[in-house]
CHARMM-style PDB file with segment names, atoms N, HN, CA, C and O in Angstrom:
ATOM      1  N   UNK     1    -152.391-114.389  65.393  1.00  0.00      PROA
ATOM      2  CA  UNK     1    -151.940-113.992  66.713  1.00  0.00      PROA
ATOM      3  C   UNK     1    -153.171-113.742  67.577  1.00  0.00      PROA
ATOM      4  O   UNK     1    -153.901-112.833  67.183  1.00  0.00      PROA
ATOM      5  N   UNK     2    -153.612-114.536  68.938  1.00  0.00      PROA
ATOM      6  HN  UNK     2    -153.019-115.275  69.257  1.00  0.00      PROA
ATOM      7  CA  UNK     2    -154.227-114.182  69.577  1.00  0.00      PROA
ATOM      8  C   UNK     2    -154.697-112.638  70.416  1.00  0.00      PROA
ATOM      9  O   UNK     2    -153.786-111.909  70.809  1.00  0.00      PROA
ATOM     10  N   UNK     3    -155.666-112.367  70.564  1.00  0.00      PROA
ATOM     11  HN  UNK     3    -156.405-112.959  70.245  1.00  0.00      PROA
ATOM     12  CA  UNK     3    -156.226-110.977  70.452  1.00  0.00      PROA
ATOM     13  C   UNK     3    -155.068-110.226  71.943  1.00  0.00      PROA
ATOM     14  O   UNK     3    -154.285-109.278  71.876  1.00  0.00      PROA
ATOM     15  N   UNK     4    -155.298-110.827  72.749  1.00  0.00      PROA
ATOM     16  HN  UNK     4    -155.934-111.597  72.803  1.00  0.00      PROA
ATOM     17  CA  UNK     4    -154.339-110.704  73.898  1.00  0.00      PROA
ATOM     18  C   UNK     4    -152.272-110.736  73.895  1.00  0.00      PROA
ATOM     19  O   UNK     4    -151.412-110.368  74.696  1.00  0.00      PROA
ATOM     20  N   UNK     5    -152.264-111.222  72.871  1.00  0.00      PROA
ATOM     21  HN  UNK     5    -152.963-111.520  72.221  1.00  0.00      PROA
ATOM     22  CA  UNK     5    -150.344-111.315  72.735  1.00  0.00      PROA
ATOM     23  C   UNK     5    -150.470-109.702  71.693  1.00  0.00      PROA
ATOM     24  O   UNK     5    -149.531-108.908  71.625  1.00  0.00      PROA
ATOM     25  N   UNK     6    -151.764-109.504  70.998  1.00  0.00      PROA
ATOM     26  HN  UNK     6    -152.526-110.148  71.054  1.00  0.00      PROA
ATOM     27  CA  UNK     6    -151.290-108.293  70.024  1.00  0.00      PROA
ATOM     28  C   UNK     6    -151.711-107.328  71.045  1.00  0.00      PROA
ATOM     29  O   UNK     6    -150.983-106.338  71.126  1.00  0.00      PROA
ATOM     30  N   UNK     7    -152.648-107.375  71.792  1.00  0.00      PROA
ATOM     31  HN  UNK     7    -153.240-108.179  71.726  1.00  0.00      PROA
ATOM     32  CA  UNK     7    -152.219-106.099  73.152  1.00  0.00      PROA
ATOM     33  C   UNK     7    -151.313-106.131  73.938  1.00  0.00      PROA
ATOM     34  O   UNK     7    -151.085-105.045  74.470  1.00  0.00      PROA
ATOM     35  N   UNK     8    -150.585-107.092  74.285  1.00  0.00      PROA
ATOM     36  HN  UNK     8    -150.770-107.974  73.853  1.00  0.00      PROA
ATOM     37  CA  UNK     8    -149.156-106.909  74.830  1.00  0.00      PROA
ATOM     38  C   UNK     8    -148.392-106.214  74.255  1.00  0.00      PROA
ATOM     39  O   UNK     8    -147.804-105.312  74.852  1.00  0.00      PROA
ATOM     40  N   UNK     9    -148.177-106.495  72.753  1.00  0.00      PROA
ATOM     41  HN  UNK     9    -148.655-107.228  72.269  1.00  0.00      PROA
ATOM     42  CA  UNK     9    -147.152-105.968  72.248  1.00  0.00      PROA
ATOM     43  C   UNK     9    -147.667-104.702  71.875  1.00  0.00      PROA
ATOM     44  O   UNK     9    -146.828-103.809  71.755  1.00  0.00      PROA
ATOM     45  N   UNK    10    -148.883-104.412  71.660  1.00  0.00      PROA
ATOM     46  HN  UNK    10    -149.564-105.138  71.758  1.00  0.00      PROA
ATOM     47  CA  UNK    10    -149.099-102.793  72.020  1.00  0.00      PROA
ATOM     48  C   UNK    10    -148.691-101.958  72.907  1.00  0.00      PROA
ATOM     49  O   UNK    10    -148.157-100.854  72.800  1.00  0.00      PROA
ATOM     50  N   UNK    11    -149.122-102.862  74.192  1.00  0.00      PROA
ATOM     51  HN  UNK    11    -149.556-103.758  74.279  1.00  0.00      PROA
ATOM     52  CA  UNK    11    -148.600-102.597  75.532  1.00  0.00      PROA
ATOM     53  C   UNK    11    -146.980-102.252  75.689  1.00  0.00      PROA
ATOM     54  O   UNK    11    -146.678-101.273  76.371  1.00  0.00      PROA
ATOM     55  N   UNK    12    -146.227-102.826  75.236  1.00  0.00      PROA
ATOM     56  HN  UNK    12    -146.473-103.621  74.681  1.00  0.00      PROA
ATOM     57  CA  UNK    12    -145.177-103.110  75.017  1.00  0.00      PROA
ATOM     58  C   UNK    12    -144.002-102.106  74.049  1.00  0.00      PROA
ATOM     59  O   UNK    12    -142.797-101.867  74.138  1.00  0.00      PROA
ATOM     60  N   UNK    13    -145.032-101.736  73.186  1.00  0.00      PROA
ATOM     61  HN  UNK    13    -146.010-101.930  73.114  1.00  0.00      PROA
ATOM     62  CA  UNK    13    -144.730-100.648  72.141  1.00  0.00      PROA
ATOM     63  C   UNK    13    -144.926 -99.090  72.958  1.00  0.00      PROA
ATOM     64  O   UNK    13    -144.234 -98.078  72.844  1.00  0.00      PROA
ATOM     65  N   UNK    14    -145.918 -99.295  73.652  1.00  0.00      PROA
ATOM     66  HN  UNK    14    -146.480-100.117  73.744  1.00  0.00      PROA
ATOM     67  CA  UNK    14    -146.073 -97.822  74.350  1.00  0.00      PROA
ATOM     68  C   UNK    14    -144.925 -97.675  75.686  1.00  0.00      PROA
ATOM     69  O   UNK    14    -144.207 -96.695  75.881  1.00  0.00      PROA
ATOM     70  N   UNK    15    -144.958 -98.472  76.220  1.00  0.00      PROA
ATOM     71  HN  UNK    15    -145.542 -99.268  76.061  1.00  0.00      PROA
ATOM     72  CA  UNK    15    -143.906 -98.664  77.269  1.00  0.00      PROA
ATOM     73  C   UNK    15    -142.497 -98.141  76.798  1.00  0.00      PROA
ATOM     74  O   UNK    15    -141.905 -97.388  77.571  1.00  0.00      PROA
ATOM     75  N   UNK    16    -142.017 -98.411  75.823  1.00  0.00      PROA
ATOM     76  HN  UNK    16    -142.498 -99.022  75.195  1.00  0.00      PROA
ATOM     77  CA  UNK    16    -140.886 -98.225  75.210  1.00  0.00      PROA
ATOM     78  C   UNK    16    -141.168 -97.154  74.716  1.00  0.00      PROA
ATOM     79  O   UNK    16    -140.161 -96.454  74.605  1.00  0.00      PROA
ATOM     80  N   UNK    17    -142.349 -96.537  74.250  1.00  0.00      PROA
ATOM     81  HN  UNK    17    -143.167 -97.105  74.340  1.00  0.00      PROA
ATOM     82  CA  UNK    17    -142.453 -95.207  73.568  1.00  0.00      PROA
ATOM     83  C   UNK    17    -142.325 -93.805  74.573  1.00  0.00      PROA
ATOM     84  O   UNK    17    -141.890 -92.681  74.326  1.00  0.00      PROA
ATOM     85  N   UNK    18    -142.983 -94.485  75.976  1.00  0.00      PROA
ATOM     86  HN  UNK    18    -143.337 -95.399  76.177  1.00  0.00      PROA
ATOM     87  CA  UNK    18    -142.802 -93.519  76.750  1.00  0.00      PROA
ATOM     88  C   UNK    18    -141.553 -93.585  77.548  1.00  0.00      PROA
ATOM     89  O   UNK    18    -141.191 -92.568  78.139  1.00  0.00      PROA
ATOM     90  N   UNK    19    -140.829 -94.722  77.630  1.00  0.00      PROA
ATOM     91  HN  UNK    19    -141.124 -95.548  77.150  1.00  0.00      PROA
ATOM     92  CA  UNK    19    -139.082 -94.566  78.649  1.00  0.00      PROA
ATOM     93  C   UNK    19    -138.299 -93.672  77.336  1.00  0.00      PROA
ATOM     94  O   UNK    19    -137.703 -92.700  77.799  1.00  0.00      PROA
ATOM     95  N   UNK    20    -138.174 -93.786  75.845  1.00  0.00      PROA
ATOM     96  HN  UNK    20    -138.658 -94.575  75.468  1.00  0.00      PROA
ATOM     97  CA  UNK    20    -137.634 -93.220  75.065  1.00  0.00      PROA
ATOM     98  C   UNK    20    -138.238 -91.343  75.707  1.00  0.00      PROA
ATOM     99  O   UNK    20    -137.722 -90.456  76.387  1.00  0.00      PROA
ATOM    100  N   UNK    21    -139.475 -91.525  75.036  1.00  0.00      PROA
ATOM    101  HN  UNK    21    -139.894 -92.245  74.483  1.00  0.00      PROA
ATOM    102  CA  UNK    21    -139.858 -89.628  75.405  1.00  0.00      PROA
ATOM    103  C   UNK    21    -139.835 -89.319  76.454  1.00  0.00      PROA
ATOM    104  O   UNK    21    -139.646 -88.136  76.736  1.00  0.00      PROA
ATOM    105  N   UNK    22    -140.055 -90.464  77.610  1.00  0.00      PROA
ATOM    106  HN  UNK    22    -140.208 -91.425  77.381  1.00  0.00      PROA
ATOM    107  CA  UNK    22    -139.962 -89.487  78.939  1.00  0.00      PROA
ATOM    108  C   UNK    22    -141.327 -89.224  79.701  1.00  0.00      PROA
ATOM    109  O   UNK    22    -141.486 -88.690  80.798  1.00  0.00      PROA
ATOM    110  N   UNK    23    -142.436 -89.831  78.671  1.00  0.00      PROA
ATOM    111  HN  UNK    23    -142.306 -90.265  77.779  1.00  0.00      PROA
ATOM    112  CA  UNK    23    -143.680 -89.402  79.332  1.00  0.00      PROA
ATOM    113  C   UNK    23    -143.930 -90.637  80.172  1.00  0.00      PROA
ATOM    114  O   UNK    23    -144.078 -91.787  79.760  1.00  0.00      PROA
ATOM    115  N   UNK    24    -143.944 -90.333  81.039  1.00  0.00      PROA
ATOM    116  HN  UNK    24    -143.823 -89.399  81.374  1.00  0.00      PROA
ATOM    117  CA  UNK    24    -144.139 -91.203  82.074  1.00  0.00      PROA
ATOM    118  C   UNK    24    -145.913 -91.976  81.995  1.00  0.00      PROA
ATOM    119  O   UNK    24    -145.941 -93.194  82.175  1.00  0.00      PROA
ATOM    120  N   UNK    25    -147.153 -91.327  81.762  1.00  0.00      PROA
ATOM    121  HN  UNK    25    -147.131 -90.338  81.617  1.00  0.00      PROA
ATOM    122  CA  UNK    25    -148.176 -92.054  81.846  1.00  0.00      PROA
ATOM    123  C   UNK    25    -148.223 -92.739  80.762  1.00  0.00      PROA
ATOM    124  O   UNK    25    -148.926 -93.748  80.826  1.00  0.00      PROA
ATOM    125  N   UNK    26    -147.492 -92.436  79.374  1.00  0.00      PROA
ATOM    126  HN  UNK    26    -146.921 -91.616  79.322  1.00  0.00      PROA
ATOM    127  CA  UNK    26    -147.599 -93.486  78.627  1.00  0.00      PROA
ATOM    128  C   UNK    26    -147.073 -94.896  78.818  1.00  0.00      PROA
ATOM    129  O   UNK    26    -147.454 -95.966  78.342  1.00  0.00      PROA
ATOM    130  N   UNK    27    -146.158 -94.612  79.595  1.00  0.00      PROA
ATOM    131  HN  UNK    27    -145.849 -93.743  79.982  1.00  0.00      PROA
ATOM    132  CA  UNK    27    -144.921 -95.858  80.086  1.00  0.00      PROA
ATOM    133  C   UNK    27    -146.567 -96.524  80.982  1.00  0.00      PROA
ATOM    134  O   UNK    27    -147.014 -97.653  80.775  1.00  0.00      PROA
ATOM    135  N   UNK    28    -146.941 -95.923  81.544  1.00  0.00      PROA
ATOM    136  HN  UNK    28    -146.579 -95.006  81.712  1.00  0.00      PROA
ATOM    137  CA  UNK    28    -148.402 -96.610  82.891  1.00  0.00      PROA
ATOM    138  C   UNK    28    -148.878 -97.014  81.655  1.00  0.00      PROA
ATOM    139  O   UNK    28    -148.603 -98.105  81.156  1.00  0.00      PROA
ATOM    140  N   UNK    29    -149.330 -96.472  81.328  1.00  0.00      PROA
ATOM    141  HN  UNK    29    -149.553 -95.586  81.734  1.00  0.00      PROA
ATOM    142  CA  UNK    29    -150.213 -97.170  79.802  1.00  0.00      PROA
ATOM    143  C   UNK    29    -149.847 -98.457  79.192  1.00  0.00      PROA
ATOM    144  O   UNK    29    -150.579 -99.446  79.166  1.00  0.00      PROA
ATOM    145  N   UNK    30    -148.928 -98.392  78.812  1.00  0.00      PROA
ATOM    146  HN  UNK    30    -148.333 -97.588  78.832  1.00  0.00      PROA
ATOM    147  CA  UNK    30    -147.996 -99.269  78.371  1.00  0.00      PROA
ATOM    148  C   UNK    30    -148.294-100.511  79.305  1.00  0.00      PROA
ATOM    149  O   UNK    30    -148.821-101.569  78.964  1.00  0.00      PROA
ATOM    150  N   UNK    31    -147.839-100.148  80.561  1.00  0.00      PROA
ATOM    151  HN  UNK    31    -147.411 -99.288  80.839  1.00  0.00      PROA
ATOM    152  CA  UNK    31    -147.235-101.555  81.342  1.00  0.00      PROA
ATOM    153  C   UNK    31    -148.643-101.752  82.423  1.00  0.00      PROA
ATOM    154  O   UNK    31    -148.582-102.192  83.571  1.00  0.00      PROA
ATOM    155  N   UNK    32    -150.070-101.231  81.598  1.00  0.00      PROA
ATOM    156  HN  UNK    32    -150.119-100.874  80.665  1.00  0.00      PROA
ATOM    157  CA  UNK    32    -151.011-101.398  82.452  1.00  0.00      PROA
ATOM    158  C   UNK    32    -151.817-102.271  81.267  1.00  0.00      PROA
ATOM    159  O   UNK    32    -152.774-102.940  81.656  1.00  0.00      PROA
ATOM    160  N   UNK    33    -151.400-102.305  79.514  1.00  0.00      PROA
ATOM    161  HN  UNK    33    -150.623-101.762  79.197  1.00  0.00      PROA
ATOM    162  CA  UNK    33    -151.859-102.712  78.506  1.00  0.00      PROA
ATOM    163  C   UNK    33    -151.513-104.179  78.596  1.00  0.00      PROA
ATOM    164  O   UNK    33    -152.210-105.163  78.350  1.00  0.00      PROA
ATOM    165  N   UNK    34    -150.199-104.075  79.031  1.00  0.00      PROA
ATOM    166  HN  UNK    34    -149.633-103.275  79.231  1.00  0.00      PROA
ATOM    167  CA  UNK    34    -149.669-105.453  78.979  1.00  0.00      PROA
ATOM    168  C   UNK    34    -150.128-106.307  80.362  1.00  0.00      PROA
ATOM    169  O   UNK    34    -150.341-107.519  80.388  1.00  0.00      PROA
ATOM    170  N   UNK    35    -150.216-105.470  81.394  1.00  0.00      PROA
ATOM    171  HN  UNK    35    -150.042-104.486  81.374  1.00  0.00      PROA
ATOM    172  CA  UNK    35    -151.132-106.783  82.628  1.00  0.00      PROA
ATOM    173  C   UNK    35    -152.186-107.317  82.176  1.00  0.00      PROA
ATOM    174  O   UNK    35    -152.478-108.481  82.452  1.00  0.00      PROA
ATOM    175  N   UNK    36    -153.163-106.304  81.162  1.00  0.00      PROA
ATOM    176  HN  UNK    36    -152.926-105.358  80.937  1.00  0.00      PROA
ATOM    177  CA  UNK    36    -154.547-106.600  81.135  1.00  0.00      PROA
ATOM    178  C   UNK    36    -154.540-107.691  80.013  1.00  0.00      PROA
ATOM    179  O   UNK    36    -155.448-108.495  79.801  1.00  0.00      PROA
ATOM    180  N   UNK    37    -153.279-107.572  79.286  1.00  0.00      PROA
ATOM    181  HN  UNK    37    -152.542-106.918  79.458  1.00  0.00      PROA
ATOM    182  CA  UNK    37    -153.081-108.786  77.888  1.00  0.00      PROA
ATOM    183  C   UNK    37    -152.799-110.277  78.735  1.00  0.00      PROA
ATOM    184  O   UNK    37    -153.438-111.309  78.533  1.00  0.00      PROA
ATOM    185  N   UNK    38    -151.824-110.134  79.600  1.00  0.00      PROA
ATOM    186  HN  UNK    38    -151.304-109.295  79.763  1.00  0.00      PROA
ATOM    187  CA  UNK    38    -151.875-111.273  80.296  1.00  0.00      PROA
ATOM    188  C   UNK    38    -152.804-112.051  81.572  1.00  0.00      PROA
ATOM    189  O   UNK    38    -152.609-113.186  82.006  1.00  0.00      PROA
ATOM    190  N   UNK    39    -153.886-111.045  82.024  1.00  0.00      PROA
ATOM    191  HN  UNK    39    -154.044-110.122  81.672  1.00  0.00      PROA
ATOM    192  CA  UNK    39    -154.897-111.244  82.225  1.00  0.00      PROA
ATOM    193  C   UNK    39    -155.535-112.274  81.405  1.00  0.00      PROA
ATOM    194  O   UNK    39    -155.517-113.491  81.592  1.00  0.00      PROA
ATOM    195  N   UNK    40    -156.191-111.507  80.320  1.00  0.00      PROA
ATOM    196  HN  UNK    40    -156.206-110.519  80.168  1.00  0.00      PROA
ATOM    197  CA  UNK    40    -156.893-112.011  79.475  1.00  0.00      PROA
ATOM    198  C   UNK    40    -156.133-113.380  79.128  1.00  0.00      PROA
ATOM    199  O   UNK    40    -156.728-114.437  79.339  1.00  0.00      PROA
ATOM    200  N   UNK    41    -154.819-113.391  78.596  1.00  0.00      PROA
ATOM    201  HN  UNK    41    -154.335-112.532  78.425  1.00  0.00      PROA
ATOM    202  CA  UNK    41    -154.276-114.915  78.274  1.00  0.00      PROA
ATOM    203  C   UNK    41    -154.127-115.799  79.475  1.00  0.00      PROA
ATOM    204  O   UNK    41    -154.184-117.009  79.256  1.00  0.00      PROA
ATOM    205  N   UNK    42    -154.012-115.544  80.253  1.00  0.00      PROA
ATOM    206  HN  UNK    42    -153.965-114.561  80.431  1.00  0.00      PROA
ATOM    207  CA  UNK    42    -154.826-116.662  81.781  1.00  0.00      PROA
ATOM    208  C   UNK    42    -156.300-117.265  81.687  1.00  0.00      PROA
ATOM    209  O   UNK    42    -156.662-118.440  81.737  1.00  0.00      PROA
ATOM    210  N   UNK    43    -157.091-116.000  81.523  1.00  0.00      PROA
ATOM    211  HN  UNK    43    -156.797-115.045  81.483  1.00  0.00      PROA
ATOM    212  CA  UNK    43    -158.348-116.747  81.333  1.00  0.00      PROA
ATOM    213  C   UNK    43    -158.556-117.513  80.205  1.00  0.00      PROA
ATOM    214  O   UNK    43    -159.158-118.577  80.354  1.00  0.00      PROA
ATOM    215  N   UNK    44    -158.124-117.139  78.940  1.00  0.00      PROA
ATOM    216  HN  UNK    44    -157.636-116.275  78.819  1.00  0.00      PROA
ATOM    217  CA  UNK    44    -158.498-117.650  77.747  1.00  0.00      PROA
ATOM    218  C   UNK    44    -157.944-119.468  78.445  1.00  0.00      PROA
ATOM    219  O   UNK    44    -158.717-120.391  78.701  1.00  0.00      PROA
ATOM    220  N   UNK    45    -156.784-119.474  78.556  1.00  0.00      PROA
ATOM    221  HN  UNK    45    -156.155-118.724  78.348  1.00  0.00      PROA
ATOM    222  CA  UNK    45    -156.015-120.789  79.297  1.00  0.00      PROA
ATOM    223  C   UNK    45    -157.052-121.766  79.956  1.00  0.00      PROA
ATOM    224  O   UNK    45    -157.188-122.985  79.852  1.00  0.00      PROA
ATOM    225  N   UNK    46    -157.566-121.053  80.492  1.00  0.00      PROA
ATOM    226  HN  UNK    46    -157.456-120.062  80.576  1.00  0.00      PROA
ATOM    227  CA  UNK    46    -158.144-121.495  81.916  1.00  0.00      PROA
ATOM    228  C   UNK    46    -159.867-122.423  81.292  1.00  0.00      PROA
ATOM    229  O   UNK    46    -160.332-123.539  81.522  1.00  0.00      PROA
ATOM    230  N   UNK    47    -160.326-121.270  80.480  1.00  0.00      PROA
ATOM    231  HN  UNK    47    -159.948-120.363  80.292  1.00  0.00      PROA
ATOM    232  CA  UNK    47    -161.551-121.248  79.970  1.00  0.00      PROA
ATOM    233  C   UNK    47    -161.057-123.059  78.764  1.00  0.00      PROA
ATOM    234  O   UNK    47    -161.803-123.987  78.451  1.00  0.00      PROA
ATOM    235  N   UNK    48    -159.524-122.832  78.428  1.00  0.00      PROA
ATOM    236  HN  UNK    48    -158.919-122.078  78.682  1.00  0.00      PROA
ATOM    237  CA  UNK    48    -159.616-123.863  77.211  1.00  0.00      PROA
ATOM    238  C   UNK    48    -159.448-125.364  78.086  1.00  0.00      PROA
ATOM    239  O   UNK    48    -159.867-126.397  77.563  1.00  0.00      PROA
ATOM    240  N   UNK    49    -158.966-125.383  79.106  1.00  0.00      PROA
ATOM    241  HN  UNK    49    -158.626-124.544  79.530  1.00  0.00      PROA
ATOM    242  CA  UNK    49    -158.901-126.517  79.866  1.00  0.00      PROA
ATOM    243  C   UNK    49    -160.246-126.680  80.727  1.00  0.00      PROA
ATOM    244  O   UNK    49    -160.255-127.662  81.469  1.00  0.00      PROA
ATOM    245  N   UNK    50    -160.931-126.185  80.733  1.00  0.00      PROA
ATOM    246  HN  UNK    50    -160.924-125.387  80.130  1.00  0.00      PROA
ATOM    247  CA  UNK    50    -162.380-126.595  81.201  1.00  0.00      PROA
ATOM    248  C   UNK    50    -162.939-126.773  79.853  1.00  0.00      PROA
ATOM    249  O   UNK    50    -163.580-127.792  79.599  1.00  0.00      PROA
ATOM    250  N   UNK    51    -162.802-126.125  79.226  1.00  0.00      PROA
ATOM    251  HN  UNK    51    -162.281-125.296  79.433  1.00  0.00      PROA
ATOM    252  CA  UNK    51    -163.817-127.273  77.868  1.00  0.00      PROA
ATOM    253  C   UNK    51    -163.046-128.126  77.667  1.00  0.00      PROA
ATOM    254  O   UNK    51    -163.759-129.128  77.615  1.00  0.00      PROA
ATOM    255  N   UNK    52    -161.458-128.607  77.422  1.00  0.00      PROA
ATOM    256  HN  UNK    52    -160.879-127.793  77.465  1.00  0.00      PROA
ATOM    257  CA  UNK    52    -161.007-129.969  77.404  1.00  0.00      PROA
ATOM    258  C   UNK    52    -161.846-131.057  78.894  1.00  0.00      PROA
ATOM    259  O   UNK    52    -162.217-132.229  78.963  1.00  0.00      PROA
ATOM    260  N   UNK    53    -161.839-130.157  79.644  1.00  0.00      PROA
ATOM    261  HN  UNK    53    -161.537-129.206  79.588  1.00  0.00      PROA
ATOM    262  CA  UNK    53    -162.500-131.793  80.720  1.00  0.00      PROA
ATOM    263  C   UNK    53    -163.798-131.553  80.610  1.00  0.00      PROA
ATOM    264  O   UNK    53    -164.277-131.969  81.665  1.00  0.00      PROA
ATOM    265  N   UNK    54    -164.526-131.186  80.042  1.00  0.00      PROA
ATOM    266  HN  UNK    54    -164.136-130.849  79.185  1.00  0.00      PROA
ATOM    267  CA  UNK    54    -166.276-131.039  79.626  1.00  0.00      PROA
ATOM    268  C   UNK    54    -166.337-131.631  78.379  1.00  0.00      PROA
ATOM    269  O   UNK    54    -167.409-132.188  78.142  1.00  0.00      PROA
ATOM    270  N   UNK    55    -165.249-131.683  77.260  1.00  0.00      PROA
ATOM    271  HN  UNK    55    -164.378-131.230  77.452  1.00  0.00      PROA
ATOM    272  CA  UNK    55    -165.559-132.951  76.405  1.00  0.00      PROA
ATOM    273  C   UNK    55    -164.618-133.956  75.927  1.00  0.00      PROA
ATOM    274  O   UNK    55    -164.498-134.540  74.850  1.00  0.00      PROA
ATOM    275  N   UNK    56    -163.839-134.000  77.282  1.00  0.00      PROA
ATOM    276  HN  UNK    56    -163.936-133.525  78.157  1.00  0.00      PROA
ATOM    277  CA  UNK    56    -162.833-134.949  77.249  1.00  0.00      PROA
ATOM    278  C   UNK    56    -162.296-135.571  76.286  1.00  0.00      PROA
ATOM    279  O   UNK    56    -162.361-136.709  75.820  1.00  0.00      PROA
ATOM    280  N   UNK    57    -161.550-134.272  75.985  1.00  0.00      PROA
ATOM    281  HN  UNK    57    -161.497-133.348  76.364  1.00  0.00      PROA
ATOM    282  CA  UNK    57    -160.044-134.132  74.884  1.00  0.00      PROA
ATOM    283  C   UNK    57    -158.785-133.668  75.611  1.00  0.00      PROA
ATOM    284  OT1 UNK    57    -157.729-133.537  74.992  1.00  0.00      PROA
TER     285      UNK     57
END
């Protein structure tokens, strides 16, 4: 599993940990873990299609 889908679902795990308890900054936590996971899986994307046209594969 790429390093970025297992911080989502971290992300993802806290989010749900905090709407269950109620703590609200964990829920921020949560759903601030998971922007930065899909961040990162944009660039990783981005970064793999510029080395496909730099050695044209």
């Amino acid at each position: 599993m790429s390093e970025h889908r297992t911080e989502d679902a971290k992300g993802r795990a806290k989010e749900a940990a905090g709407a269950v308890t109620g703590d609200k900054d964990l829920k921020k936590e949560g759903k601030a873990d998971q922007a930065s996971a899909s961040a990162k899986g944009k660039l990783e994307s981005a970064v793999d299609k510029v080395k496909d046209k730099i050695t044209g594969n």
